[in-house]
PyMOL Python script that loads the backbone (N, CA, C, O; Angstrom):
from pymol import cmd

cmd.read_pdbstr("""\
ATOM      1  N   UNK A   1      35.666  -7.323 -53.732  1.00  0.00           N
ATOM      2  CA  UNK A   1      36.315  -7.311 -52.442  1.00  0.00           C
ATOM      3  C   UNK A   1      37.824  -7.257 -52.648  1.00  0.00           C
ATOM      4  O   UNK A   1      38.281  -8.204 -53.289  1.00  0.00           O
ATOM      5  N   UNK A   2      38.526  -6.505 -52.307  1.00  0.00           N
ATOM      6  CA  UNK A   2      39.601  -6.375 -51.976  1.00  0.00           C
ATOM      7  C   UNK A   2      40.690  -6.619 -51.274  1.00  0.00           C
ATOM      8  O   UNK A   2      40.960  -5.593 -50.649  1.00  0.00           O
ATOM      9  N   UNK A   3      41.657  -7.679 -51.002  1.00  0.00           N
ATOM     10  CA  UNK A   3      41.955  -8.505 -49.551  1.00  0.00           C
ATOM     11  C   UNK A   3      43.274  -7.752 -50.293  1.00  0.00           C
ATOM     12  O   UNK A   3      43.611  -7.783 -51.477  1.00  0.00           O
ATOM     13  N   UNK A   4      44.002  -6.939 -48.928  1.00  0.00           N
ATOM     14  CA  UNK A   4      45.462  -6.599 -48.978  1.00  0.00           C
ATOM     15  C   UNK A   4      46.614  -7.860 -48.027  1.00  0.00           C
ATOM     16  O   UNK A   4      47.840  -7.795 -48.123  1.00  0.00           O
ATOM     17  N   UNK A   5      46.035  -8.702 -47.342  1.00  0.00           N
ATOM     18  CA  UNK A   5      47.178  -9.460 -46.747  1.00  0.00           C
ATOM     19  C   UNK A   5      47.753 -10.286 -47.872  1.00  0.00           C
ATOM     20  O   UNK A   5      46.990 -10.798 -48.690  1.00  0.00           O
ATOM     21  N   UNK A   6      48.971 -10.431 -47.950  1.00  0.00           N
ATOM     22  CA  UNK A   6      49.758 -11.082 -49.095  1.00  0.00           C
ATOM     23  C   UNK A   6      50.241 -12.685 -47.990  1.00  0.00           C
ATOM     24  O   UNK A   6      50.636 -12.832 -46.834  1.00  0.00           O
ATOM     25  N   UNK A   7      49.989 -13.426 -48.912  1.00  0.00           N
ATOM     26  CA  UNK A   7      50.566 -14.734 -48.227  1.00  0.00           C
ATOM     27  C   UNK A   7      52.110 -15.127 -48.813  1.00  0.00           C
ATOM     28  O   UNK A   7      52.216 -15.333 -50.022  1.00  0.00           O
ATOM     29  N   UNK A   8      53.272 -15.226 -47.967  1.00  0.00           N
ATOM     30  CA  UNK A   8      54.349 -15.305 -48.667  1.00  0.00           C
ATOM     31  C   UNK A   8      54.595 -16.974 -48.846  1.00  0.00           C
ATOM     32  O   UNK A   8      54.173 -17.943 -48.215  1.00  0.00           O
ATOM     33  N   UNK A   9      55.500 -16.827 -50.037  1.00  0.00           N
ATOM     34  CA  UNK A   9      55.517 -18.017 -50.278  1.00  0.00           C
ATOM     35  C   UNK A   9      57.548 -18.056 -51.709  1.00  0.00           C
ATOM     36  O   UNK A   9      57.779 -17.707 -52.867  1.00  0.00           O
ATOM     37  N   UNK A  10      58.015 -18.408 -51.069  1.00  0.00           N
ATOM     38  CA  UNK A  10      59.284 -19.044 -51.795  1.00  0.00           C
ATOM     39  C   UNK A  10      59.507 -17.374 -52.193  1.00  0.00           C
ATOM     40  O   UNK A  10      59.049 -17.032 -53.283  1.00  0.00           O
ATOM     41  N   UNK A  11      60.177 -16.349 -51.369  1.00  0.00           N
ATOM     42  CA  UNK A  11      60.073 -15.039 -51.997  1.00  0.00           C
ATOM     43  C   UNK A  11      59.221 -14.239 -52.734  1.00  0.00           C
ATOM     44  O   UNK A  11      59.418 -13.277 -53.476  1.00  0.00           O
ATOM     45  N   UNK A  12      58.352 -14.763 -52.420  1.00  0.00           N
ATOM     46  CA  UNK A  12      57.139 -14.167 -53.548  1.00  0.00           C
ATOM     47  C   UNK A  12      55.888 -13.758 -52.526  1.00  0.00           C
ATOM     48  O   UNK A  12      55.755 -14.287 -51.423  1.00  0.00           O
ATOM     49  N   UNK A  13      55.058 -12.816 -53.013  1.00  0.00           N
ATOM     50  CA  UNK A  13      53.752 -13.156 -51.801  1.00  0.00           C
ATOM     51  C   UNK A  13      52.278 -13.122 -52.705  1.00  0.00           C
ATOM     52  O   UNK A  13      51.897 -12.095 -53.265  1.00  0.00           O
ATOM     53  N   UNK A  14      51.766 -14.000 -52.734  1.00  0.00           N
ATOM     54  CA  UNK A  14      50.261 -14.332 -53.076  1.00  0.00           C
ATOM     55  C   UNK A  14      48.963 -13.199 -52.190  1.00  0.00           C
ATOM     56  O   UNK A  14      48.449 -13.433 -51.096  1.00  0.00           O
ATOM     57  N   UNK A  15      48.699 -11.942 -53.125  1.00  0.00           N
ATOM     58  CA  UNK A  15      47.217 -11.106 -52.929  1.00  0.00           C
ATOM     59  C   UNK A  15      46.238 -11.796 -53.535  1.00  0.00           C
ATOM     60  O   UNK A  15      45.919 -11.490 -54.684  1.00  0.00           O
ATOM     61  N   UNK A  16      45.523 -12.968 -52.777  1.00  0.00           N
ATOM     62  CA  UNK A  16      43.836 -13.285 -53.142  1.00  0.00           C
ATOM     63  C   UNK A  16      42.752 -11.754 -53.490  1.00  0.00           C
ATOM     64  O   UNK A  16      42.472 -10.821 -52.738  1.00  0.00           O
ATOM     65  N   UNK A  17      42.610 -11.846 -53.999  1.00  0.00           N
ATOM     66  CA  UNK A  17      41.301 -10.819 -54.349  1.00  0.00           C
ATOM     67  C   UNK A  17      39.945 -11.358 -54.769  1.00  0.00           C
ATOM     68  O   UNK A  17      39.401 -11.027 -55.823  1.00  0.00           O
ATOM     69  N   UNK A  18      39.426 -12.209 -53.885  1.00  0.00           N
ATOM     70  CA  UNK A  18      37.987 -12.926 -54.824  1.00  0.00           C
ATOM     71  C   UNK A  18      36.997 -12.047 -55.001  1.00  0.00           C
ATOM     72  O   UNK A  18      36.380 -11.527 -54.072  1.00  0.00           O
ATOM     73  N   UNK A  19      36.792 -11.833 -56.230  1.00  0.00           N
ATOM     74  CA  UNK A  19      35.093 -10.889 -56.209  1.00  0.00           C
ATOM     75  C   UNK A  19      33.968 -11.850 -56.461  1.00  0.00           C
ATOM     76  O   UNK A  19      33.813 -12.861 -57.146  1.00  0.00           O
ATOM     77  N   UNK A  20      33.289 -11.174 -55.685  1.00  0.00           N
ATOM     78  CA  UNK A  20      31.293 -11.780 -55.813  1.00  0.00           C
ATOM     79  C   UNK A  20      30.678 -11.394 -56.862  1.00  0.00           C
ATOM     80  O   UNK A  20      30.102 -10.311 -56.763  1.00  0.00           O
ATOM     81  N   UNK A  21      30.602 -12.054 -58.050  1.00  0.00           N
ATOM     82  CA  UNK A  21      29.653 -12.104 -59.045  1.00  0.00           C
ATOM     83  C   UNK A  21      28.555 -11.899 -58.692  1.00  0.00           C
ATOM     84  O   UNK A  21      28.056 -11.961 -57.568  1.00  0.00           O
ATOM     85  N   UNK A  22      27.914 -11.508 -60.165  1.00  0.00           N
ATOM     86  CA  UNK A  22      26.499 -11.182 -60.258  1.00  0.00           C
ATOM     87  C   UNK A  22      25.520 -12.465 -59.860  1.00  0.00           C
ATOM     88  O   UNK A  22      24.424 -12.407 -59.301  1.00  0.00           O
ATOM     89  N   UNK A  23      26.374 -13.854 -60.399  1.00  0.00           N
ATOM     90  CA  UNK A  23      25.598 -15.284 -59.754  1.00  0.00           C
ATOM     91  C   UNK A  23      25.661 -15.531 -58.701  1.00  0.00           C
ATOM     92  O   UNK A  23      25.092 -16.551 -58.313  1.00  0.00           O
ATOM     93  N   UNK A  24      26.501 -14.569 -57.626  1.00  0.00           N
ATOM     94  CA  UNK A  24      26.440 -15.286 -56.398  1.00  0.00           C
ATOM     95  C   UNK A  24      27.867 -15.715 -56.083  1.00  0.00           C
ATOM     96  O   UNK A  24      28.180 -15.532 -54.906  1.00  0.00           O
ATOM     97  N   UNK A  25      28.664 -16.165 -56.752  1.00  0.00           N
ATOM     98  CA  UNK A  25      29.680 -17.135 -56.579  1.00  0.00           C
ATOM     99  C   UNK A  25      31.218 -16.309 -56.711  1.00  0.00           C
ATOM    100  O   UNK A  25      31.120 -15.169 -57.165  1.00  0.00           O
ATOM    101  N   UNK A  26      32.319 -16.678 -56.434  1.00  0.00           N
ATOM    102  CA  UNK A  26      33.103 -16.058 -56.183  1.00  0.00           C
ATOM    103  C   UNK A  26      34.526 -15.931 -57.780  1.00  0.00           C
ATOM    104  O   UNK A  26      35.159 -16.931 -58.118  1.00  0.00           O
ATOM    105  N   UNK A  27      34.651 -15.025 -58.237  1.00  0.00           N
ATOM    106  CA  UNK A  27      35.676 -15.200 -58.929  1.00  0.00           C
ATOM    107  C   UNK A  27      36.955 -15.388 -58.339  1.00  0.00           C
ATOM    108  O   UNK A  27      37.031 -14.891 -57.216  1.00  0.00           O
ATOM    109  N   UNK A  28      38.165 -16.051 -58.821  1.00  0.00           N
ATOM    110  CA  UNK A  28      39.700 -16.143 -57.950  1.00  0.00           C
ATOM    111  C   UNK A  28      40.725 -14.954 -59.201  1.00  0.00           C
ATOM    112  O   UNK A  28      41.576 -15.236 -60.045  1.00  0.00           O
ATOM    113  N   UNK A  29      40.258 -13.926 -58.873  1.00  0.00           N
ATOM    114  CA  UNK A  29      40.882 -12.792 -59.322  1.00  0.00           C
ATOM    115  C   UNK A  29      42.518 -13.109 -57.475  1.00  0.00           C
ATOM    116  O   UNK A  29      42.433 -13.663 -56.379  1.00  0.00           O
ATOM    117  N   UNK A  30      43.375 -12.544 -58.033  1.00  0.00           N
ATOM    118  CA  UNK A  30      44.861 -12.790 -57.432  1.00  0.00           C
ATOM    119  C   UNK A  30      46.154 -11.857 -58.088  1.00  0.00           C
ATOM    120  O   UNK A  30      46.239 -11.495 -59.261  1.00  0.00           O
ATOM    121  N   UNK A  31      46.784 -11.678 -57.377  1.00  0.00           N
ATOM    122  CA  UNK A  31      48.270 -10.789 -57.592  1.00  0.00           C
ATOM    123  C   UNK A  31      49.584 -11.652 -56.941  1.00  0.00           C
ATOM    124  O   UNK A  31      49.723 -11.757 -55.722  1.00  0.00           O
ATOM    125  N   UNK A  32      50.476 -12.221 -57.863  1.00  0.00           N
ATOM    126  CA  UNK A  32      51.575 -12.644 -57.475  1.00  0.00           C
ATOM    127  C   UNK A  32      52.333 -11.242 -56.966  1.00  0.00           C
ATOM    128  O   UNK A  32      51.716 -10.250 -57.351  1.00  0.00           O
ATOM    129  N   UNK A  33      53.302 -10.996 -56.336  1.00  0.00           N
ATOM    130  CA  UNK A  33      54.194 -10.278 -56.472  1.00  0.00           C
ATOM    131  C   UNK A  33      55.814 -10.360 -55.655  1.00  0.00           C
ATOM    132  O   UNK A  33      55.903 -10.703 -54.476  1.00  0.00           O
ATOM    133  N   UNK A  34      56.970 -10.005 -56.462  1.00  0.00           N
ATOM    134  CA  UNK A  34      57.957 -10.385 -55.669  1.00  0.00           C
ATOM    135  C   UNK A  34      58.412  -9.816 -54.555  1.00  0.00           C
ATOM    136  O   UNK A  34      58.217  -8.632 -54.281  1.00  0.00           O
ATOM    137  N   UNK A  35      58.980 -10.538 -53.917  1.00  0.00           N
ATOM    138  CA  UNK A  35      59.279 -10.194 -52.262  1.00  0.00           C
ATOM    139  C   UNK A  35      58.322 -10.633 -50.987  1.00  0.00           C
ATOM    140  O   UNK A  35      57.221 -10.085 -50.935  1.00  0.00           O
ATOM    141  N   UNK A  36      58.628 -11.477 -50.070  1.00  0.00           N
ATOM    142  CA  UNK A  36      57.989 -11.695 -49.345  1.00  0.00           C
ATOM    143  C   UNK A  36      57.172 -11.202 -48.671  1.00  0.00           C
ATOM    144  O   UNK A  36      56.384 -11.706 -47.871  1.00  0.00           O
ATOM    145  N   UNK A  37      57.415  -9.699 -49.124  1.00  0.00           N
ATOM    146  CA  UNK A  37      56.071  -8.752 -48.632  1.00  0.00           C
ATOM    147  C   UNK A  37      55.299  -8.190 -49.564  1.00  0.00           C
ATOM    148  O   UNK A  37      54.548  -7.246 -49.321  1.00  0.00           O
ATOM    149  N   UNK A  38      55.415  -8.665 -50.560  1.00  0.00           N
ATOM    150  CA  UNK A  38      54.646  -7.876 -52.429  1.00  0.00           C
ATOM    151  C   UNK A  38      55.833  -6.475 -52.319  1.00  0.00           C
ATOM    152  O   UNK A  38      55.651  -5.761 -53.305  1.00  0.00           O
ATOM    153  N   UNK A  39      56.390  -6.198 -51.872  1.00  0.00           N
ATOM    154  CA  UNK A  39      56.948  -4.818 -52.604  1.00  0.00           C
ATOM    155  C   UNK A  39      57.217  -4.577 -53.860  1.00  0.00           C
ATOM    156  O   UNK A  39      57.161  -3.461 -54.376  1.00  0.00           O
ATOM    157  N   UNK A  40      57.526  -5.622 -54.425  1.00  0.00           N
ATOM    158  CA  UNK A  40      58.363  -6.356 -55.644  1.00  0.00           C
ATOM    159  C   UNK A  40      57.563  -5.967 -56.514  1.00  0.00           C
ATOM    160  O   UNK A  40      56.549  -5.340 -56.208  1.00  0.00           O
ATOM    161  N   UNK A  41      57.918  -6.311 -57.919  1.00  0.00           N
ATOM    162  CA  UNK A  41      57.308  -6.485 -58.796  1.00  0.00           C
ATOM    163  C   UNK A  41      56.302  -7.192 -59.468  1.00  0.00           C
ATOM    164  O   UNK A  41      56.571  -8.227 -60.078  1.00  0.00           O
ATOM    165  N   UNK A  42      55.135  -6.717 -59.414  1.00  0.00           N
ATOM    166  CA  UNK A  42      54.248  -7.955 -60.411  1.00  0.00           C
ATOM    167  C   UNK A  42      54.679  -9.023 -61.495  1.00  0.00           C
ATOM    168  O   UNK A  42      55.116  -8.753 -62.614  1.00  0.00           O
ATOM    169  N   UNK A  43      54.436 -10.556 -60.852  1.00  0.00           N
ATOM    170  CA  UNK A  43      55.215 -11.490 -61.750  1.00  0.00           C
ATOM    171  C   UNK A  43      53.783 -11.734 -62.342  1.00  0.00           C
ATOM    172  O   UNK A  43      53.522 -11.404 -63.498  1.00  0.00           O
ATOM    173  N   UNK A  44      52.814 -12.353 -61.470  1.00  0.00           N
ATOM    174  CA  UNK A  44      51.551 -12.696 -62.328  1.00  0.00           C
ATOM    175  C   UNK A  44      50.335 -12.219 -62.211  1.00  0.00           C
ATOM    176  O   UNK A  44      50.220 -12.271 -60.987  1.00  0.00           O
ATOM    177  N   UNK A  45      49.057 -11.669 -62.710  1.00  0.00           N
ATOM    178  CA  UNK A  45      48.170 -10.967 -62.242  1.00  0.00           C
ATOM    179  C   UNK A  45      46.554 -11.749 -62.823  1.00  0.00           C
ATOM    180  O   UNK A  45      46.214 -11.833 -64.003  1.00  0.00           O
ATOM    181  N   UNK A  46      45.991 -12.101 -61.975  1.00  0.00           N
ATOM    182  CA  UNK A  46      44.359 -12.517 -62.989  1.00  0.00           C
ATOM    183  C   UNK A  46      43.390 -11.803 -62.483  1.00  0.00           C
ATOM    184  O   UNK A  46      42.880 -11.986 -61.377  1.00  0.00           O
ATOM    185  N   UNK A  47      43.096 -10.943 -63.292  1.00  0.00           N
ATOM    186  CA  UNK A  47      41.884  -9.804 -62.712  1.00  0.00           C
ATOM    187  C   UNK A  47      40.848 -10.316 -63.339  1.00  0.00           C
ATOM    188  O   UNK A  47      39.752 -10.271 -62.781  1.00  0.00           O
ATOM    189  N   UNK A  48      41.013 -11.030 -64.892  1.00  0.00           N
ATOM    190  CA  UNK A  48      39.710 -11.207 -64.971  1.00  0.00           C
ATOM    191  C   UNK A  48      38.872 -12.494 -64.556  1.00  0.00           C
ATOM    192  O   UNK A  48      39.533 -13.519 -64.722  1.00  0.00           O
ATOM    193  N   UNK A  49      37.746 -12.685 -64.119  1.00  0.00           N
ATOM    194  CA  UNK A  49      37.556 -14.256 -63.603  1.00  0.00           C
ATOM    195  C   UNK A  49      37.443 -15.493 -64.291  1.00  0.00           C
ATOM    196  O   UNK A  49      36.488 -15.486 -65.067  1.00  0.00           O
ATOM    197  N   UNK A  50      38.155 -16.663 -64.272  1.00  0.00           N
ATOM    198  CA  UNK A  50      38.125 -17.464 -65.427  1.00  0.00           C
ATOM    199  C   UNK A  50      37.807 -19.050 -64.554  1.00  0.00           C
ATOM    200  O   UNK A  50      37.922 -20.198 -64.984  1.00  0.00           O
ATOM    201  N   UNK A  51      37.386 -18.568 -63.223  1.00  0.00           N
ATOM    202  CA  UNK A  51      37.238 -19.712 -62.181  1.00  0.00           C
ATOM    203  C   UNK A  51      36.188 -19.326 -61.388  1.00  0.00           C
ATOM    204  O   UNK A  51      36.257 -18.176 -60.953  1.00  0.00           O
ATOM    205  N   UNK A  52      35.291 -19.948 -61.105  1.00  0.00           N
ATOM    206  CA  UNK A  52      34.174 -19.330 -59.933  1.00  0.00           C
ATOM    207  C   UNK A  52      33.917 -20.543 -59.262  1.00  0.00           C
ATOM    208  O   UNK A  52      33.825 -21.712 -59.637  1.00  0.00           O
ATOM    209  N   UNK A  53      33.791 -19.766 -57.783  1.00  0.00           N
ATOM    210  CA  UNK A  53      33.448 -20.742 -56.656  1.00  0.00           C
ATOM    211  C   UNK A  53      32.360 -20.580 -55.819  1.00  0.00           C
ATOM    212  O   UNK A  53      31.964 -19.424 -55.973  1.00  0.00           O
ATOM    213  N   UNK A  54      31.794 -21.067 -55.146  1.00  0.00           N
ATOM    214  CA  UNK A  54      30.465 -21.403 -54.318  1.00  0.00           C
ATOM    215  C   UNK A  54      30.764 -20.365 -53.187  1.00  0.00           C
ATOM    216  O   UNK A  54      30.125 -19.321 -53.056  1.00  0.00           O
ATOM    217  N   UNK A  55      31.902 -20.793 -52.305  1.00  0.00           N
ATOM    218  CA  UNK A  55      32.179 -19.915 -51.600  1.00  0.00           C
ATOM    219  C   UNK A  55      33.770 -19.082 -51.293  1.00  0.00           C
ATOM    220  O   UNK A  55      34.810 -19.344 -51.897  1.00  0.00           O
ATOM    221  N   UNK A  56      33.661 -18.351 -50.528  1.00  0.00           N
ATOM    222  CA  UNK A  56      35.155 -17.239 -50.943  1.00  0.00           C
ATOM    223  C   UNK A  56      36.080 -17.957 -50.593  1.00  0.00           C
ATOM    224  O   UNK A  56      37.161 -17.915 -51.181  1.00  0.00           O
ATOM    225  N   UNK A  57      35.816 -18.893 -49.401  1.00  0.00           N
ATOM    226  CA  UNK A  57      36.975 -20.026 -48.801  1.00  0.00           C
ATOM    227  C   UNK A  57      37.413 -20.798 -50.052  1.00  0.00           C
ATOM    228  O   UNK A  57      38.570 -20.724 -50.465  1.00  0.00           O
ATOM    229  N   UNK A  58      36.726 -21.338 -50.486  1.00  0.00           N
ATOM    230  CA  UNK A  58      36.927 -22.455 -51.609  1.00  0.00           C
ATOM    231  C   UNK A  58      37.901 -21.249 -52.547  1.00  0.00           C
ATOM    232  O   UNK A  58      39.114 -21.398 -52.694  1.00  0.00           O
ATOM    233  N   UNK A  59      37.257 -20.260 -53.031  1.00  0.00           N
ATOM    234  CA  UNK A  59      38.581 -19.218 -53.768  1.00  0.00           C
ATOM    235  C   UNK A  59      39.273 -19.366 -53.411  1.00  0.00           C
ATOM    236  O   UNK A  59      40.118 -20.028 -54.013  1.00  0.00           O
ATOM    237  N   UNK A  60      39.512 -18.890 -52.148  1.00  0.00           N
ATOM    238  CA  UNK A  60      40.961 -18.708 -51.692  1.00  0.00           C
ATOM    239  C   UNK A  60      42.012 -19.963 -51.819  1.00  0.00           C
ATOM    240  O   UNK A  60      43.032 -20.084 -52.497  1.00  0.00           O
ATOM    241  N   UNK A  61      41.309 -20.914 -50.830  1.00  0.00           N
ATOM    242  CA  UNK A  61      42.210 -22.222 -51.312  1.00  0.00           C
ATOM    243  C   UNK A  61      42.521 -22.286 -52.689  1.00  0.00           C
ATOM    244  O   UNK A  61      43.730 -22.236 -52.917  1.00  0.00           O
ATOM    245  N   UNK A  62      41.285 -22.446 -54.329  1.00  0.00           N
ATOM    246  CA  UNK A  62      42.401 -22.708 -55.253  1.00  0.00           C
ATOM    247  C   UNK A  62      43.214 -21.733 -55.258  1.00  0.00           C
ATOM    248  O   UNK A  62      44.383 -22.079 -55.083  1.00  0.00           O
ATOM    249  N   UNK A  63      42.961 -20.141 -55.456  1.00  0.00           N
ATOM    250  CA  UNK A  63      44.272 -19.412 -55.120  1.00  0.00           C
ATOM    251  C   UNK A  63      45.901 -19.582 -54.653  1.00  0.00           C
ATOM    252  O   UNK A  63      46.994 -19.444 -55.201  1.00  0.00           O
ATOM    253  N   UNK A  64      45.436 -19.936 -53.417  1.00  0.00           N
ATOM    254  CA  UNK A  64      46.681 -20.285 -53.182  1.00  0.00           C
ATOM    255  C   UNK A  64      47.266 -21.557 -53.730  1.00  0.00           C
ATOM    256  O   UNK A  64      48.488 -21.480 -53.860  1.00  0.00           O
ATOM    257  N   UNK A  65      46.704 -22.779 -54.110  1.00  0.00           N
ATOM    258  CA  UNK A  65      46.887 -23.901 -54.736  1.00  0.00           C
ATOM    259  C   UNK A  65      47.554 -23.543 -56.022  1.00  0.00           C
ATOM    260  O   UNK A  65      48.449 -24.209 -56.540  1.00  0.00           O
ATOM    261  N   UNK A  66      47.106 -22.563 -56.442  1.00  0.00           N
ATOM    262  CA  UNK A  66      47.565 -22.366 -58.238  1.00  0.00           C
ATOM    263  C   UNK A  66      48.582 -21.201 -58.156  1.00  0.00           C
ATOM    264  O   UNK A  66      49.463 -21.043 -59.002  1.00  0.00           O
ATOM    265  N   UNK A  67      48.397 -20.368 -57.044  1.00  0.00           N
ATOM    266  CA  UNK A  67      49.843 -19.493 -57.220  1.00  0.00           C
ATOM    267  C   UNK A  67      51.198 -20.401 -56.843  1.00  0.00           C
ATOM    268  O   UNK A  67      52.303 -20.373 -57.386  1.00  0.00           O
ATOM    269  N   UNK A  68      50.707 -21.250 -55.675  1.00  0.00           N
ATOM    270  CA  UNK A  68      51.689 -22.236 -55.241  1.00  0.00           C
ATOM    271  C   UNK A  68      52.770 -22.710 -56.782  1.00  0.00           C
ATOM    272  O   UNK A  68      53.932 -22.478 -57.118  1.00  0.00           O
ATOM    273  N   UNK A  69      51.395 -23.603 -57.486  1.00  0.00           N
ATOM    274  CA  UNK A  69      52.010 -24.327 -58.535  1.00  0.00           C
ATOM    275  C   UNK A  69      52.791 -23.518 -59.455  1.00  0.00           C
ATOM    276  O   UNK A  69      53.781 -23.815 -60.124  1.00  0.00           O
ATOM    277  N   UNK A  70      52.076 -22.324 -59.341  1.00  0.00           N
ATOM    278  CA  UNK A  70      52.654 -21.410 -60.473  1.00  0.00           C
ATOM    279  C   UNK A  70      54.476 -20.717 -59.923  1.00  0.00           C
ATOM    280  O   UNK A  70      55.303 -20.337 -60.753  1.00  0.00           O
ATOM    281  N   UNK A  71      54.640 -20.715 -58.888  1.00  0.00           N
ATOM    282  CA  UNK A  71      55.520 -20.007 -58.149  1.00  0.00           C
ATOM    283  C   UNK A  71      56.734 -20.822 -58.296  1.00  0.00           C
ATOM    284  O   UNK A  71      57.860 -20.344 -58.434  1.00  0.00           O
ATOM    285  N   UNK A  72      56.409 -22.281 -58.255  1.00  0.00           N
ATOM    286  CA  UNK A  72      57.029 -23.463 -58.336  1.00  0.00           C
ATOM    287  C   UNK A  72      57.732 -23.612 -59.828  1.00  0.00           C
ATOM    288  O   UNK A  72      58.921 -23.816 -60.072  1.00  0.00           O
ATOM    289  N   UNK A  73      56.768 -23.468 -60.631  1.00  0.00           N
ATOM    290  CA  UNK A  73      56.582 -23.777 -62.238  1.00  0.00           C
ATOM    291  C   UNK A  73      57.875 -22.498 -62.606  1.00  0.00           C
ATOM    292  O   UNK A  73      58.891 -22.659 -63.283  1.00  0.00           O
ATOM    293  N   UNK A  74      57.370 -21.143 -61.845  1.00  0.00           N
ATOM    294  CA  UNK A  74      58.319 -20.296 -62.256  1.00  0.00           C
ATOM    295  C   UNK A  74      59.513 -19.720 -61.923  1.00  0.00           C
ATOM    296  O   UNK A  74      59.541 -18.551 -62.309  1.00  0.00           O
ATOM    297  N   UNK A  75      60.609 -20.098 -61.309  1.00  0.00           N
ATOM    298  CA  UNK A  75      61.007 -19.721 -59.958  1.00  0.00           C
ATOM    299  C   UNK A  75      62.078 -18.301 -60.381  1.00  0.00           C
ATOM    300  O   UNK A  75      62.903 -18.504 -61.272  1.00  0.00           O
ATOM    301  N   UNK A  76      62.036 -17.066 -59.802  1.00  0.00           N
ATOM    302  CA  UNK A  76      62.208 -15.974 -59.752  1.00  0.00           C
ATOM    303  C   UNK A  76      63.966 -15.936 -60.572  1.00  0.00           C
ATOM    304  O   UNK A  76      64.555 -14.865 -60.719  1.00  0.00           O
TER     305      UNK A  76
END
""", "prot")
cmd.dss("prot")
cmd.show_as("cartoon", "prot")
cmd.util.cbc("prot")
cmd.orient("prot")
């Protein structure tokens, strides 16, 4: 699944992308990118899944939870 709304956050905007595994459950695949609208440049990218969730909500929240931290951790 493919989600294009970017959530902005401290100049930066967070693309969730959760895909549905073969188990059912959701990977938290995500695209940092700079500018409050992604125009910017790719700062961080996780395509491959290294987190799976029950449901896409639950993705999304850590998503945004960990780009948060990460955005914080890194600041532009």
């Amino acid at each position: 699944m493919i989600q294009t709304k970017g959530f902005p956050y401290k100049g930066n905007a967070v693309f969730p992308s959760p895909e549905k595994q073969d188990s059912g459950k959701y990977a938290a695949c995500f695209t940092i990118r700079s500018g409050k609208d992604g125009a910017g440049e790719i700062r961080y990218a996780r395509t491959m899944p290294t987190n799976e969730f029950d449901t896409h909500d639950e993705a999304i929240s850590y998503i945004l939870d960990f780009a948060g931290d990460w955005i914080d951790q890194n600041p532009a």
